[in-house]
N, C-alpha and C positions, 0 to 999 in steps of 0.2 A: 465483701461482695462487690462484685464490679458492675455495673449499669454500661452496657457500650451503645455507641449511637449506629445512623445506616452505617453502613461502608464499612464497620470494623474489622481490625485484623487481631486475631488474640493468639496471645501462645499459651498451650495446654500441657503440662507437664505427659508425659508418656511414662506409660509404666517401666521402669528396668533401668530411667533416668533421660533425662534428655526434657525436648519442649517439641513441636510439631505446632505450626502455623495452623489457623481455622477462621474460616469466612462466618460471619452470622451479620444478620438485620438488627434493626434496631428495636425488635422486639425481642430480644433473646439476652435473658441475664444468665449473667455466666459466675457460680458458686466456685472460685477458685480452688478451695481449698476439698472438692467434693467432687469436681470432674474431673478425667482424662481423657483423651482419645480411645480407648478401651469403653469408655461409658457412657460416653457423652451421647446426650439425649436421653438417655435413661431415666436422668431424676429432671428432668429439665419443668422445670413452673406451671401449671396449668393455670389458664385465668379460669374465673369465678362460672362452672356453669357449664367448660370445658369437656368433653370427654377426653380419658387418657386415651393411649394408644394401643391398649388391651380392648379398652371396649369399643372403641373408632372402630376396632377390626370384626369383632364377637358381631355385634348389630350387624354389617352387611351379609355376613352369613347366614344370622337368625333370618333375616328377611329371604335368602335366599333360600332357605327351606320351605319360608311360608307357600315362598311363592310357587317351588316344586309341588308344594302340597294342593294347591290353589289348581294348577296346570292338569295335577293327578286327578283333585275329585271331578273337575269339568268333563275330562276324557272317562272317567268311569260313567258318570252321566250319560253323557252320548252314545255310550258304548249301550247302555242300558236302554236307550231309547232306543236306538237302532233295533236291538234285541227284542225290545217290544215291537217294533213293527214287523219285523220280520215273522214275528210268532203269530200277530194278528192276521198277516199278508197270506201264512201259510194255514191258518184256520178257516180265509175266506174263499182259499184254493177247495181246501178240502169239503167244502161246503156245496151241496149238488143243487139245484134248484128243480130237480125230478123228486117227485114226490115217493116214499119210502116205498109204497104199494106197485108203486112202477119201475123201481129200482132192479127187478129181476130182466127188464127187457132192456137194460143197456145191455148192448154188445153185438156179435157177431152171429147175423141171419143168413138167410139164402132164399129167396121166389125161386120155386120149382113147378112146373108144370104138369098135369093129368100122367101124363108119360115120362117119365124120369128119364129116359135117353133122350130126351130135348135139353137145350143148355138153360142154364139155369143162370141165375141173378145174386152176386153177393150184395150186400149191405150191411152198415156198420150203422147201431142205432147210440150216437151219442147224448151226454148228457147238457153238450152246448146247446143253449137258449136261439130259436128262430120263430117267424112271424108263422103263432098256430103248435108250435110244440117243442121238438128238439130236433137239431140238426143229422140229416144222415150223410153219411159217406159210402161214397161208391169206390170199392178198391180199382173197378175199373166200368166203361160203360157196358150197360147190360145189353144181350145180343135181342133183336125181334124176334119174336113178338111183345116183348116187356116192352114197358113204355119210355121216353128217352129220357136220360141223365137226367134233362133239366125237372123233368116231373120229379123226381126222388131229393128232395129240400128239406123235409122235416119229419115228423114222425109224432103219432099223438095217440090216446084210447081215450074213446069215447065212453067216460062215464054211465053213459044211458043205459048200454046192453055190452057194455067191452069190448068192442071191435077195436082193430086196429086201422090208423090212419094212416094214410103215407100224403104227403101234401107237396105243392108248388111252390115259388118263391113266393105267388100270391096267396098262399092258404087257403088254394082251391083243393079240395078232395081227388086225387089220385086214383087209389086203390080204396076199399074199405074189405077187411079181413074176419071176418064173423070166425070166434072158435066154436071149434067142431066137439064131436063127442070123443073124438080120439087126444083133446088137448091142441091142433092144431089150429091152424086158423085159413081158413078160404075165404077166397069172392063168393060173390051175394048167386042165388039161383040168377040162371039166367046171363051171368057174364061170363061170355066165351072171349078165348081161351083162358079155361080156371086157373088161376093162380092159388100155391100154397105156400105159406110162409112156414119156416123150418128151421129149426138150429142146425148150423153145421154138423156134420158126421164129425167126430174124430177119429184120429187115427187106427183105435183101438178098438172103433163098430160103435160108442158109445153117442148116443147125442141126438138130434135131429128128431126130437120132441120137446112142447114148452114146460109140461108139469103145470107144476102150482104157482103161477107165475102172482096171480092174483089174490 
């Protein structure tokens, strides 16, 4: 065995004969009789404690797995979180704050007058929350004698006797709608020109009655 210092130069036998020149430090003992140029490095010494250069390699990979694994479960996570809110986001959607019993009067009205060849009034009774009930929409403003846009804000039944409300941005009282014997619903005696509230006609002659609303 040869011990070379820094700087050395060594010649290494080459398989098939011959020698071939090689640089090494002076940490590097060179087994003559056990190297060549074909191997060299191969059997080379480990010091005490060392990894070889099988497993130098094996560990940065092992770590790189962990660490793909590590990257994967955080992204499932989130993905899982996401999925929970979306799930809770789309339960709090479908959640009405109109109480079940009144759930038959969202939708698509009409104010009709004594005499049905006068114009009449659409309205949309939504389940969005306003000051005094839920918000209505007006597909367009309603002609006079109905009263102006800004009066039609929200929509309410009064508990006491069922009437319907129709209310102002200030949750002054509007209209009040008393139903009738036929299911419909009118102004109180005594208010001119009567108003009747109505389900649209459809296309088909069917509609423009409340039922069982209640």
């Amino acid at each position: 065995m040869l011990l070379l210092s820094f700087g050395c130069v060594v010649r290494l036998p080459v398989s098939g004969g011959g020698f071939k020149a090689h640089f090494c430090d002076r940490s590097c003992t060179i087994h003559q009789l056990r190297h060549t140029v074909d191997n060299f490095g191969q059997n080379r010494p480990q010091s005490p404690g060392q990894p070889g250069l099988a497993a130098s390699r094996v560990k940065p990979q092992k770590r790189g797995l962990e660490d793909v694994k590590m990257r994967f479960d955080s992204r499932l996570a989130a993905a899982a979180a996401i999925l929970a809110c979306g799930t809770i986001g789309a339960l709090a959607q479908e959640a009405s704050s109109v109480p079940d019993h009144l759930l038959g009067m969202v939708g698509h009205w009409r104010l009709e007058q004594e005499d049905q060849s006068l114009p009449i009034c659409g309205l949309v009774f939504t389940e969005d929350e306003r000051l005094g009930g839920w918000a209505i929409e007006l597909p367009e403003p309603c002609p006079a004698p109905f009263p102006p846009v800004q009066s039609f804000v929200a929509w309410d039944v009064d508990d006491n006797d069922g009437s319907v409300l129709i209310l102002d941005a200030a949750g002054n009282e509007t209209l009040r709608l008393y139903e009738g014997e036929d299911g419909l619903f009118v102004t109180g005696d005594g208010v001119l020109p009567a108003f009747y509230l109505m389900l649209p006609w459809d296309a088909d002659g069917t509609g423009g009655e409340v039922g069982d609303t209640f």
